[in-house]
TIKOL-296512 format. One record per residue: z, y, x of N, C-alpha, C in turn; residue number from 1. Coordinates in Angstrom, 2 decimals. Each point is the difference from the previous one (the first is absolute). Layout:
{{Z,Y,X},{Z,Y,X},{Z,Y,X},NUM};
...
This chain:
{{-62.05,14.81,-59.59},{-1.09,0.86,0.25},{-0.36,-0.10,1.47},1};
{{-1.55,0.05,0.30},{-0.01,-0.07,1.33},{-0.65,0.93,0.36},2};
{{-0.27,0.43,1.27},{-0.37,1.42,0.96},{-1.56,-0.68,0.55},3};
{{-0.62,0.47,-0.26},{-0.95,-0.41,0.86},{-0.83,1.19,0.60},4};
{{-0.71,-0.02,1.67},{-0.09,1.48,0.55},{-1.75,-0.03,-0.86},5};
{{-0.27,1.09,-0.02},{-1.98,0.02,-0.10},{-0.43,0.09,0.78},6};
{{-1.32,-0.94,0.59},{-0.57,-0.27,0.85},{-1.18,1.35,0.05},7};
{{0.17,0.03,1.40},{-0.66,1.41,0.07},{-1.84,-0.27,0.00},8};
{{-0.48,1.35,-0.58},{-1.89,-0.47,-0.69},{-0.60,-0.48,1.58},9};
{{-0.62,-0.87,-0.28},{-1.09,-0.31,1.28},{-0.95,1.19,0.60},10};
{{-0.05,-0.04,1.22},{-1.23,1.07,0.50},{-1.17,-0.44,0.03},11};
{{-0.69,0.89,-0.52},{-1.31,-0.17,0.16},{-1.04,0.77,1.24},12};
{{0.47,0.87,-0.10},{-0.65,0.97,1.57},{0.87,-0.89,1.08},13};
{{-1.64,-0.11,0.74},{0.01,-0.32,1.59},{-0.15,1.68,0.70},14};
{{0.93,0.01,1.08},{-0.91,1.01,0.75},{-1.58,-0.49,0.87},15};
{{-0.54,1.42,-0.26},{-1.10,-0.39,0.48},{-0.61,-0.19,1.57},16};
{{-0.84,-0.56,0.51},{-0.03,-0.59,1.13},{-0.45,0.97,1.16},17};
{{0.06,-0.01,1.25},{0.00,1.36,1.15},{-0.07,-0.79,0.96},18};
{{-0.89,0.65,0.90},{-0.27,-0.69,1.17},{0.67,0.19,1.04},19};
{{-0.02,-1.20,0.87},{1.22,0.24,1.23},{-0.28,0.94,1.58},20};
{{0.48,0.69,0.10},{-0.45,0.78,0.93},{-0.01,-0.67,1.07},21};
{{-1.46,0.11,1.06},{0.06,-0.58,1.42},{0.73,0.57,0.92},22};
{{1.06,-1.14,0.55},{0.96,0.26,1.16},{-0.04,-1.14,0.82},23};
{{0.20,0.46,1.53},{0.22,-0.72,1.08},{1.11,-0.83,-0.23},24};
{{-0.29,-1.85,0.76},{0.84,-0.73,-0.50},{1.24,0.37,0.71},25};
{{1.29,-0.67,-0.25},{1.26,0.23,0.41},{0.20,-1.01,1.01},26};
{{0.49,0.66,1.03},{0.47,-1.47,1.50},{1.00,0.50,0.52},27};
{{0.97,-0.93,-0.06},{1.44,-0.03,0.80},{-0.05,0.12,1.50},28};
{{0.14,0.57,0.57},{-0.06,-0.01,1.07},{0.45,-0.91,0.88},29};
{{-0.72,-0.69,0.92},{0.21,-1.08,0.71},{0.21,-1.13,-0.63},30};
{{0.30,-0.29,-1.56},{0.24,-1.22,-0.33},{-0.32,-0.98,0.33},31};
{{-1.61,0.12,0.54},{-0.94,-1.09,-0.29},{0.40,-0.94,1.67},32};
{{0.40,0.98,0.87},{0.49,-0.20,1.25},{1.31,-0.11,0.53},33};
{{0.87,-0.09,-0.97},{1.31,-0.14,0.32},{0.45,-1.40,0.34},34};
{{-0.45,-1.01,-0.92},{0.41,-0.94,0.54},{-0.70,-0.77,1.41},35};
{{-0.87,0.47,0.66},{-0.61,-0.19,0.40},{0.50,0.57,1.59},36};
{{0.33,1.32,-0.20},{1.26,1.02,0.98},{1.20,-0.90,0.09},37};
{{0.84,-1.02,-0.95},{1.01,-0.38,-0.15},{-0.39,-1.15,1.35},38};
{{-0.59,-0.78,-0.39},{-0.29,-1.10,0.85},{-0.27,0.39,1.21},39};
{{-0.58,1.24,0.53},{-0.34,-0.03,1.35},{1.08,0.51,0.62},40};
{{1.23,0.58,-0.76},{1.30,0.62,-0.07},{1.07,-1.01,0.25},41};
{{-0.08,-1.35,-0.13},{0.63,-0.80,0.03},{1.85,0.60,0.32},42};
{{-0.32,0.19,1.45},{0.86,0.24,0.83},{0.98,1.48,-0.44},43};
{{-0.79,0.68,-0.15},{0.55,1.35,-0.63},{0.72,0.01,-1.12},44};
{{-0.16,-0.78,-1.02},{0.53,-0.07,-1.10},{1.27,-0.58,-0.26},45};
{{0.18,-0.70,0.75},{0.56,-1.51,0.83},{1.28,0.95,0.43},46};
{{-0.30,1.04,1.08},{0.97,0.70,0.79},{0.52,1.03,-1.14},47};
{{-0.91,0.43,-0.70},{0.86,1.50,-0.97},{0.64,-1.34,-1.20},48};
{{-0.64,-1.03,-0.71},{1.91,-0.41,-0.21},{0.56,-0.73,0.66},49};
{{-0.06,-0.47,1.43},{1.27,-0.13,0.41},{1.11,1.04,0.13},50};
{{-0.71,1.21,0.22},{0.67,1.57,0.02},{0.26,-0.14,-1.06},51};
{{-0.25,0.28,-1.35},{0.83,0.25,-1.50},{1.34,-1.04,0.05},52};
{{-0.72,-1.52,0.05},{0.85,-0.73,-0.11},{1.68,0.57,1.41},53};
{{-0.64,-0.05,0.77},{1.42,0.48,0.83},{0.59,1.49,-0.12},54};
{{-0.77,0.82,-0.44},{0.36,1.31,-0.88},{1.10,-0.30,-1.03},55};
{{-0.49,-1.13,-0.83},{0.88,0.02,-0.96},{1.73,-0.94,0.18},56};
{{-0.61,-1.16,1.19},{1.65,-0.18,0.44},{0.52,0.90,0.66},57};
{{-0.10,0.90,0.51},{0.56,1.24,0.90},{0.72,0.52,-1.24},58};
{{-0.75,0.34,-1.17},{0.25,1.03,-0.91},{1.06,-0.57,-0.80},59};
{{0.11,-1.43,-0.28},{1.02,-0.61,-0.85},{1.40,-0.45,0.86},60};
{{-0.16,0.30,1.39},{1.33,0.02,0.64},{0.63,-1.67,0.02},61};
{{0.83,-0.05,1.04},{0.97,-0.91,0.11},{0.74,-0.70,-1.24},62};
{{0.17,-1.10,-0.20},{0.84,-0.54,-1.02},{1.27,-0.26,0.40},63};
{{0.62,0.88,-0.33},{1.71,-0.06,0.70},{0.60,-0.87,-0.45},64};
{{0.82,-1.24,0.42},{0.88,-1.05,-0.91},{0.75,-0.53,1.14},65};
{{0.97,-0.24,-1.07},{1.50,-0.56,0.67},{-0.35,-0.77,1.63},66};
{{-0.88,-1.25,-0.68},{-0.54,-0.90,1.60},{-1.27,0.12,0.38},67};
{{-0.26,-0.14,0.62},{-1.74,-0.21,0.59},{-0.31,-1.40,-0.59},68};
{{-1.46,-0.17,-0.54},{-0.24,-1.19,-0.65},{-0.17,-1.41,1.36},69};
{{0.65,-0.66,-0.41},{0.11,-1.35,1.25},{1.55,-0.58,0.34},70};
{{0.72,1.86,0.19},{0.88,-0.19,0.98},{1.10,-0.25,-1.45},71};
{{1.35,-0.68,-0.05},{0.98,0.17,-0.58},{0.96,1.36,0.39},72};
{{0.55,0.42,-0.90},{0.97,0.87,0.43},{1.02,-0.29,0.86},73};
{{0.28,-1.08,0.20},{1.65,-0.22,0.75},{-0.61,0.22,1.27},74};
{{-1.34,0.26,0.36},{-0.11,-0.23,1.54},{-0.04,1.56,0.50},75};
{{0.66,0.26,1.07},{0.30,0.71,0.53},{-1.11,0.88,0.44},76};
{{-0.01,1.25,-0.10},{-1.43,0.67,1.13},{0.19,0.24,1.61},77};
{{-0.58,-0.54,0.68},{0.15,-0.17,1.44},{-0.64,1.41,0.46},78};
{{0.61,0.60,0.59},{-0.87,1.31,0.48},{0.07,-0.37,1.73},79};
{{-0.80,0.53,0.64},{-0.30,-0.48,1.33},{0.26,1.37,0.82},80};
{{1.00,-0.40,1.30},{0.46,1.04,0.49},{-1.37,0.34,0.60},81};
{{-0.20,1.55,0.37},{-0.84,0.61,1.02},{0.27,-0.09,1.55},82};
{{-1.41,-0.65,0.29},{0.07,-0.29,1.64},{-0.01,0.99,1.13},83};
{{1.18,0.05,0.30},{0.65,1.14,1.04},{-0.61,-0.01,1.00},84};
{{-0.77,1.10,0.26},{-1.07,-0.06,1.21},{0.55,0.89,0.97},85};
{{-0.29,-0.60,1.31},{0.55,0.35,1.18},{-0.65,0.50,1.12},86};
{{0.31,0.80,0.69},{-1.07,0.46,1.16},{0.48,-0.67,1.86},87};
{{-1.55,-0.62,-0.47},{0.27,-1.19,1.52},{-0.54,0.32,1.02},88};
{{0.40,0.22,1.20},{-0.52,0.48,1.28},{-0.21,-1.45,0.46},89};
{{-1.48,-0.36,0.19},{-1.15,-1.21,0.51},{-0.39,0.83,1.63},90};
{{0.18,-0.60,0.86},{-0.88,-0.17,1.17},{-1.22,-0.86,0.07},91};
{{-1.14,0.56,-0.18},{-0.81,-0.63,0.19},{-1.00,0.29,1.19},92};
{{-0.50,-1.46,0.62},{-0.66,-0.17,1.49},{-0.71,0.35,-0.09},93};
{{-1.12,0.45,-0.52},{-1.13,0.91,0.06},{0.00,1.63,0.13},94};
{{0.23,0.66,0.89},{0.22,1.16,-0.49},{-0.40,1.01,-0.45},95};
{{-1.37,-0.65,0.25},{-1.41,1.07,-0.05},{-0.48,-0.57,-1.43},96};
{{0.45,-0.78,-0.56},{-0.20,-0.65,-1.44},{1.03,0.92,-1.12},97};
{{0.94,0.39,0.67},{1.00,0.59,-0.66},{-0.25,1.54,-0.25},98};
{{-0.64,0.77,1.02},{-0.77,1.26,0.06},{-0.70,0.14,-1.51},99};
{{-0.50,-1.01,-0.09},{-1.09,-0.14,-1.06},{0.83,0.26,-1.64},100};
{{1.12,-0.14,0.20},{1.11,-0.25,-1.44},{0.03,1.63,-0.11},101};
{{0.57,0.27,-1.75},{-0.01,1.04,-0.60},{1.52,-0.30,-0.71},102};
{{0.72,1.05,-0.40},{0.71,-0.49,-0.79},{-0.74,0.22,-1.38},103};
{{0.39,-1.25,-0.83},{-0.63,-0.24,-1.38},{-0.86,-0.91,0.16},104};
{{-0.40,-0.53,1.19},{-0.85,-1.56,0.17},{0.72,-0.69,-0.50},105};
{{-0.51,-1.51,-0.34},{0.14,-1.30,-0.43},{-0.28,-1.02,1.06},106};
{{0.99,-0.27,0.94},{-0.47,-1.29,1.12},{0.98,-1.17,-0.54},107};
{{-0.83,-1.54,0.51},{0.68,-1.09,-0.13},{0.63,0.10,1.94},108};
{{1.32,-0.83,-0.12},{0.32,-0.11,1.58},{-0.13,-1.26,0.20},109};
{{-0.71,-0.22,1.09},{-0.24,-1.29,0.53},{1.35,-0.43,1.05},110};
{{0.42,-1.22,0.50},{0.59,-0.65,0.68},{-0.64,-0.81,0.50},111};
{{-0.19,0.08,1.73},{-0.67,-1.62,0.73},{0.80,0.18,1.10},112};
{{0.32,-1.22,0.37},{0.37,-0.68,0.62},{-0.39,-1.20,1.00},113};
{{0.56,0.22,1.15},{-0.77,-0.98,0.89},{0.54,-1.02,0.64},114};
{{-0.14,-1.06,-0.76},{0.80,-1.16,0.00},{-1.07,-1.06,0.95},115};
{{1.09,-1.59,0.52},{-0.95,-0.65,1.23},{-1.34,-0.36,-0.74},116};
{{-0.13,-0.35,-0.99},{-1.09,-0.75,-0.25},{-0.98,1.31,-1.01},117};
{{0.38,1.12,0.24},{-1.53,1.03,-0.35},{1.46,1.45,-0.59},118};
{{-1.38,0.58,-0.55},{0.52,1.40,-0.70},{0.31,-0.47,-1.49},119};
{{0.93,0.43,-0.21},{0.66,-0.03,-1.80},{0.02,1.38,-0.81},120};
{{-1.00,-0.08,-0.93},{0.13,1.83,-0.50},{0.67,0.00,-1.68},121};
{{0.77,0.76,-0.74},{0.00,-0.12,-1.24},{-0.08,1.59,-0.30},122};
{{0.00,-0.02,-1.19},{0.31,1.19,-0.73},{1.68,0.45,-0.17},123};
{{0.41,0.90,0.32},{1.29,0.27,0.04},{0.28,0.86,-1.17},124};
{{-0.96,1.21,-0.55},{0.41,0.89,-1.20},{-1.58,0.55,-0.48},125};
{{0.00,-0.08,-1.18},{-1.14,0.35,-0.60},{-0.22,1.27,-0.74},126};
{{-0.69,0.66,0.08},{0.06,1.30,-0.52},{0.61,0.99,0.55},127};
{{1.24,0.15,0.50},{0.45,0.74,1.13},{-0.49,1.65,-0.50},128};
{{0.61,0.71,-0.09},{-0.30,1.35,0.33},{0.89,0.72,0.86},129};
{{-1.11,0.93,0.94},{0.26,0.41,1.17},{0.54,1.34,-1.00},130};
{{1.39,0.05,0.72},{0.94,1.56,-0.43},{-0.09,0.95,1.12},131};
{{-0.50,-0.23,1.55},{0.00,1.07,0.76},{-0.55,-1.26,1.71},132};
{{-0.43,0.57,0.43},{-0.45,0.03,1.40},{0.24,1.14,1.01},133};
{{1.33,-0.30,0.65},{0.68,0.52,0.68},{-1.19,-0.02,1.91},134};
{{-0.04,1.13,0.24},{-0.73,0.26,1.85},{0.85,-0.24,0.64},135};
{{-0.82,-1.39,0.98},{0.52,-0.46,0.63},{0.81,1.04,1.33},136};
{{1.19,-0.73,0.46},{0.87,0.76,0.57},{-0.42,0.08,1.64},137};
{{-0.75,-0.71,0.42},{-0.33,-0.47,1.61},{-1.54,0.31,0.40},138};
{{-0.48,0.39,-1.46},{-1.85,0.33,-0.08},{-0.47,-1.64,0.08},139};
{{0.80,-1.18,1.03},{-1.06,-1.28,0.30},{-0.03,-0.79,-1.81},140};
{{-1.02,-0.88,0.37},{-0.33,-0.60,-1.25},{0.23,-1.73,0.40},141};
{{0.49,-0.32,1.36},{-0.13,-1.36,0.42},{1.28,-0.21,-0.55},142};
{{1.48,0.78,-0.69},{0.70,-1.08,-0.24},{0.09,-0.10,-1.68},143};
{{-1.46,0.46,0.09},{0.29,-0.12,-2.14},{0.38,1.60,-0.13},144};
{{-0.18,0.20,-1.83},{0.23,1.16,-0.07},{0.51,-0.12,-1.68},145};
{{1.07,0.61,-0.36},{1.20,0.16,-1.27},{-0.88,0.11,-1.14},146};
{{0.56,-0.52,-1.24},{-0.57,0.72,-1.37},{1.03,-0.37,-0.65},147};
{{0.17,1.06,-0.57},{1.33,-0.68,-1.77},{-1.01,-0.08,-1.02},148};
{{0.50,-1.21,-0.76},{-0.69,-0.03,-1.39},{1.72,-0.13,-0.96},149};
{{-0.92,0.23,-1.14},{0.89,-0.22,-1.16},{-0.15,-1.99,-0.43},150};
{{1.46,-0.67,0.16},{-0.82,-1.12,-1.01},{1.34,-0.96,-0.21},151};
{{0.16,-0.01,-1.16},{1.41,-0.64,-0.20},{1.02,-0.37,0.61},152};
{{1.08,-0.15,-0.40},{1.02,-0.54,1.46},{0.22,-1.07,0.68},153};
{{-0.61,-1.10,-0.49},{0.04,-1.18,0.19},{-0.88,-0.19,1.03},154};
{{-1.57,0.57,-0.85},{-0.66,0.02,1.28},{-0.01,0.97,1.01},155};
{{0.71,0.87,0.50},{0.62,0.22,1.02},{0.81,-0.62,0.90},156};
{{0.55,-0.64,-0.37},{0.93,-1.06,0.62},{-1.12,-1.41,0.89},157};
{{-0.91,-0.20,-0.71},{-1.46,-0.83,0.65},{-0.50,0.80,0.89},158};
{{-0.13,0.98,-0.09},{-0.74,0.94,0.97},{0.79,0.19,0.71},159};
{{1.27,0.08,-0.16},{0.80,0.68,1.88},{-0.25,-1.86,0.63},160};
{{0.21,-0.87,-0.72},{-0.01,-1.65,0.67},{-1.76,-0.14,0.53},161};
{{-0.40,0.35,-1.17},{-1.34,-0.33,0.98},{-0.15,1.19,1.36},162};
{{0.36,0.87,-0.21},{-0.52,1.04,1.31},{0.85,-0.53,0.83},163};
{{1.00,-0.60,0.09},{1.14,-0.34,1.36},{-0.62,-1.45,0.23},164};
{{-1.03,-0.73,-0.89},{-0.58,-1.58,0.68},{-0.76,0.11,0.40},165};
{{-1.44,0.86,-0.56},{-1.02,0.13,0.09},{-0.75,1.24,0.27},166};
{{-1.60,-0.28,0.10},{-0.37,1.30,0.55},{-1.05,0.66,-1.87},167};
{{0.47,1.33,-0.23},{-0.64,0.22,-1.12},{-1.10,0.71,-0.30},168};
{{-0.92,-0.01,-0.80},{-1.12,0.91,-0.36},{-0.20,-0.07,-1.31},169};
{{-0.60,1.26,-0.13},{-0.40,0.96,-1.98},{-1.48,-0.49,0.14},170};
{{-0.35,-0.02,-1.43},{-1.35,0.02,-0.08},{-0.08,1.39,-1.59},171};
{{-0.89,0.58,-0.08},{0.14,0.93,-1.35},{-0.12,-0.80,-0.92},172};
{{0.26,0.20,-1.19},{-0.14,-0.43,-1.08},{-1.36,0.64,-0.91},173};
């Protein structure tokens, strides 16, 4: 025996027809000008995703693992001692150049020298920061006048040799 469903009666009523009410057309706002904003945007668009994009490595964090990719594990991590900075008392021949120092300046120290066949100048320390400018003890300025800077120990050791060969001067940084 078989099942079969009954097909349901055909319609005959249409609904009947109604007219469409007049309305103002519909516009997206700015669409028509967006791409158009994009292009003259170049640059702007450019910068907000480089921002997402670096938003989102910030946000996904460090990948922690056994080695750093390159290095093998057996190699050792070298950590680098911190450079022990020292406070160097410089005489320098200018003294009225030295007036001019602050502590918290940045001077390079010059070295020249006056050898038979002309003047010899180098750079003795670069960057240099002045830790204090001590008043002079005699008021005169003709035999030079003191400054300590801060600047590693090594180069301290250049600076007491150059001030006992030569005659020295700062320039600011």
């Amino acid at each position: 025996m078989s099942f079969t469903h009954p097909s349901p009666p055909p319609r005959t009523e249409t609904p009947a027809t109604c007219e469409v009410p007049h309305f103002a057309p519909v516009r997206v706002r700015g669409g028509r000008y967006q791409l158009g904003r994009l292009v003259r945007h170049r640059r702007r668009a450019l910068a907000a995703g480089l921002a997402v994009t670096a938003a989102a490595l910030v946000a996904a964090g460090p990948q922690h693992t056994d080695r750093a990719r390159g290095h093998p594990v057996a190699d050792p991590v070298r950590h680098h001692r911190a450079v022990e900075m020292v406070a160097a008392p410089v005489r320098i021949t200018d003294g009225a150049t030295v007036r001019l120092l602050r502590p918290g300046d940045r001077v390079d120290v010059i070295a020249a020298r006056e050898t038979a066949t002309g003047g010899d100048a180098h750079v003795v320390a670069r960057g240099a920061r002045v830790t204090k400018v001590p008043e002079p003890l005699d008021g005169s300025v003709d035999s030079g006048a003191l400054v300590v800077l801060s600047v590693p120990r090594s180069l301290a050791a250049r600076l007491a040799g150059a001030g006992a060969t030569a005659r020295l001067a700062v320039t600011l940084c």
